[in-house]
C-alpha positions, 0 to 999 in steps of 0.5 A: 500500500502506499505512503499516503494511503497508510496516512502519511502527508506529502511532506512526510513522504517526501522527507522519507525519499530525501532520507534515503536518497541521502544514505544510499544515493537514491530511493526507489518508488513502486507505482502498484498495478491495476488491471489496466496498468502493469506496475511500474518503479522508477528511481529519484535521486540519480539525478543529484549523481548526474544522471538520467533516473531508471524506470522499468514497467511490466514485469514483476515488482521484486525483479524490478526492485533487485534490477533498480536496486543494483544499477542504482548502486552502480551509477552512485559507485561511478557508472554510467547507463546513458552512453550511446552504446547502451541505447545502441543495443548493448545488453548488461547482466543484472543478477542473470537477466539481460537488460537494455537500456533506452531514453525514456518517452516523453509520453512517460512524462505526461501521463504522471509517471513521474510525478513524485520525481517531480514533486520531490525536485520542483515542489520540495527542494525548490529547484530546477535540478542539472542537470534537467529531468530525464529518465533512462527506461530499462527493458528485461531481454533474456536471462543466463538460463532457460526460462520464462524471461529468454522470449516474450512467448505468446501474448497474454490476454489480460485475463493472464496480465492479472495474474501475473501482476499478481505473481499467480502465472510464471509462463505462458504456454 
């Protein structure tokens, strides 16, 4: 459930990001899923390191923890994920799954993606952060084994997409 809908005001939410961010160089934010929206996490602090924010959508949310949780500490330990040759196809290995990596839309950023990334520059610190908001998305390609990640298989009607959201499917045969 979220911050704000256990009780906590804006500020108190806020407050906790910049205690995070400010012990691990980041915090990340869990946008929970509905039938029409998978789910959907994204980083906020990696701006004040000088780099883009990482978001990934649509596949489990523990995996997207594990996945933004490593690259995240990776960009605050020096690297970068915004070079060209990551947007040119290069995949990285992020606890055995392949992952590429690609400027976010600007559609991500108009329909409230990001709004608390927004919220905790523009409406709490008071500052226009440099460099500008931007977001890096992150895609899942393939795992090191067999299994469900190594190819998209048939679609899912959203009977399935439910299901899965809500960790009762692992494949789709």
């Amino acid at each position: 459930m979220c911050s704000m809908c256990e009780g906590k005001t804006w500020d108190e939410v806020i407050e906790g990001y910049q205690d995070r961010i400010e012990r691990n160089g980041f915090t990340k934010l869990l946008i929970e899923p509905d039938l029409d929206d998978p789910v959907w996490m994204y980083t906020i602090g990696l701006t004040e390191q000088g780099h883009p924010e990482l978001c990934l959508e649509g596949i489990p949310r523990e995996i997207c923890g594990v996945i933004l949780e490593e690259l995240g500490r990776r960009v605050v330990q020096g690297e970068r994920f915004d070079l060209p040759r990551f947007f040119g196809g290069e995949a990285l290995l992020v606890h055995g799954l392949y992952v590429h990596a690609k400027p976010a839309d600007g559609e991500r950023w108009e329909d409230g993606k990001f709004n608390h990334l927004i919220g905790y520059y523009v409406e709490w610190l008071e500052e226009e952060p440099t460099p500008p908001l931007a977001a890096v998305e992150i895609t899942v390609c393939g795992s090191e084994t067999v299994g469900y990640w190594d190819s998209p298989g048939p679609r899912m009607n959203r009977t399935q997409r439910r299901a899965r959201m809500r960790g009762r499917l692992r494949s789709v045969t």
